[in-house]
N, C-alpha and C positions, 0 to 999 in steps of 0.2 A: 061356573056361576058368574064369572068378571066376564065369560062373551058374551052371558046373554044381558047382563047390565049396559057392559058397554052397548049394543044392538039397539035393545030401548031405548038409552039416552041418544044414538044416532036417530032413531025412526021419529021421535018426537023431539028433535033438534034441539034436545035439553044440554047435550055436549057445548055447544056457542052459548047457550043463553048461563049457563056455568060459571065457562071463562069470561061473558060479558061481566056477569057477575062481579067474580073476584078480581076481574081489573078494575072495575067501577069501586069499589071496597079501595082498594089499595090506592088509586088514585086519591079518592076522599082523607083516607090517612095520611097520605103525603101532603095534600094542603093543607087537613088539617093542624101538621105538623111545623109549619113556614107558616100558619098565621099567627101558631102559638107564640112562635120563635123572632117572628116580628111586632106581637106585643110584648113580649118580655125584653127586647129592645128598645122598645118606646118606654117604656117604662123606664128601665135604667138609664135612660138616655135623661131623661125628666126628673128623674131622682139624683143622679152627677149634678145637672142645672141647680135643682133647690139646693143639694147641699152647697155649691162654689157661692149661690149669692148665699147662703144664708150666712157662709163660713166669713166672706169679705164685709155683709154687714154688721156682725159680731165683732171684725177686726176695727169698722167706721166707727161705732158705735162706743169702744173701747179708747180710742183716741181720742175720737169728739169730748168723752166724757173728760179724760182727763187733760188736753186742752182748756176746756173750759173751767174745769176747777182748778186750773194754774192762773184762767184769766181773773175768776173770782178774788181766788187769793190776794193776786197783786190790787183787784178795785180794793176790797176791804180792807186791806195791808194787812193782813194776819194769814199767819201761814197754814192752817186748817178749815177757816169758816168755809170756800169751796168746795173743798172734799162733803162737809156734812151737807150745806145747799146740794151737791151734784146728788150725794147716799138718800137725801130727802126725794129726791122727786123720782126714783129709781121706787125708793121703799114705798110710796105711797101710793100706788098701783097697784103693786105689790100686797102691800094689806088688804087693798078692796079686792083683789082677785083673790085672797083665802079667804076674804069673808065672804064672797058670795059664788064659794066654787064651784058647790051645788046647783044653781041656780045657770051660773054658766055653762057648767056641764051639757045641762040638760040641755039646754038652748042649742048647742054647739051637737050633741048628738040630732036632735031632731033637724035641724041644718043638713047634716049629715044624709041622715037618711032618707031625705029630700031629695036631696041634689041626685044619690042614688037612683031613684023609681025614677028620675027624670033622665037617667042617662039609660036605663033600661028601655027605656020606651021610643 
């Protein structure tokens, strides 16, 4: 039974067109595979980036703050009014973004999935 398969897949050159086949398959899979592999490198590559600045503006951020509530200090000459000036303008952001974080939400998803269809296309 496998001569006379084999036989037919020779007489109607199904044999080459087969192998054309499954090298063109494998082929595909292999690049498939390296373009996966080269966006999950860009990725991480971009993801390392956001966290080092995020991590360094968190560290500016941090110091600016309590620089300036040492400079406050010394204007006022009392040794806390700083800290609460520096807590105040931290905090009061702060409260409007829980008061309206619904609102922001929303806003901030539909951004989202904006920028999405637009990079789809």
């Amino acid at each position: 039974m496998e001569g006379i398969k084999d036989t037919i897949f020779k007489f109607l050159r199904l044999d080459n067109l087969v192998d054309n086949l499954s090298g063109y398959l494998e082929t595909r899979l292999e690049l498939f595979k390296v373009e996966v592999r080269e966006d999950v490198a860009r990725v991480l590559a971009q993801a390392l980036m956001i966290t080092a600045i995020l991590l360094l503006s968190i560290l500016f951020l941090l110091f600016f703050s309590v620089g300036m509530a040492h400079f406050l200090n010394g204007f006022f000459e009392q040794p806390y009014v700083g800290y609460w000036i520096v807590a105040g303008i931290y905090g009061v952001p702060c409260i409007v973004f829980i008061i309206f974080r619904k609102n922001l939400s929303h806003k901030f998803e539909q951004y989202m999935t904006k920028l999405m269809k637009r990079k789809e296309k």
